[in-house]
N, C-alpha and C positions, 0 to 999 in steps of 0.2 A: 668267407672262404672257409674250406674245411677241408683238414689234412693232415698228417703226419710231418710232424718239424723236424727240423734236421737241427734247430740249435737254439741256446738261450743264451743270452749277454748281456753285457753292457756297454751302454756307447756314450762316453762321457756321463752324465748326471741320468741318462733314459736306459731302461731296459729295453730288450725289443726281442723277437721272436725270431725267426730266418727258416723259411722253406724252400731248400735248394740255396744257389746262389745267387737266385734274381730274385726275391722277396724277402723284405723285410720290416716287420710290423713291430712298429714302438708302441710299449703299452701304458697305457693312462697311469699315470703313476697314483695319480689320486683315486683311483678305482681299488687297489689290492694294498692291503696289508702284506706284511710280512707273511704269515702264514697261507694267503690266497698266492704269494707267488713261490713260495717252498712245493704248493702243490702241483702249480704250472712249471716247474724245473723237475719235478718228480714227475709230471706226464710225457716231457718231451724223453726224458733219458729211460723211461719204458716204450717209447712210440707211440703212445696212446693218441689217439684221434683227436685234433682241438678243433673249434669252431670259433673264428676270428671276426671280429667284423669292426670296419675304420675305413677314414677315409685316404684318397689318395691324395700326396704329398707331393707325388710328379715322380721323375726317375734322377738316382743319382748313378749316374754313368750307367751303366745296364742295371743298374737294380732298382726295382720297383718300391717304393718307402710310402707306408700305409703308418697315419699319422693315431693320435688317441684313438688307439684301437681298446679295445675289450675282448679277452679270452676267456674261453670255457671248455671242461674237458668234456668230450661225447660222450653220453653216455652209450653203455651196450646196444639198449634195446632202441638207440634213434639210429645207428649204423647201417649203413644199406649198403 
């Protein structure tokens, strides 16, 4: 998936990502350091482009939850 998020959190012990109010993508926690996800909170509160990819979790109540996921900010020149 790839898009502009509208937020970053925490949900108990899991961060997760939220585009809109029907997706939400928890991220591998063991994937990012500290520092990879200060960059991921600094892309979402610029609007920068991410690029998400995980799997589905099912839906909890109308929202879509995409399990160990992995994010990455787009760069410029792959933006179309």
């Amino acid at each position: 998936m790839r898009g502009k998020a509208s937020g970053i959190g925490k949900d108990s012990t899991d961060s997760y990502i939220s585009f809109g109010r029907r997706v939400r993508c928890y991220v591998d926690r063991e994937a990012y350091g500290d520092g990879e996800k200060e960059s991921l909170r600094t892309a979402v509160a610029a609007a920068e482009t991410l690029s998400v990819t995980g799997g589905s979790a099912g839906f909890r109540g109308d929202v879509l939850i995409l399990k160990d996921c992995k994010a990455k900010v787009v760069a410029a020149d792959e933006k179309k």
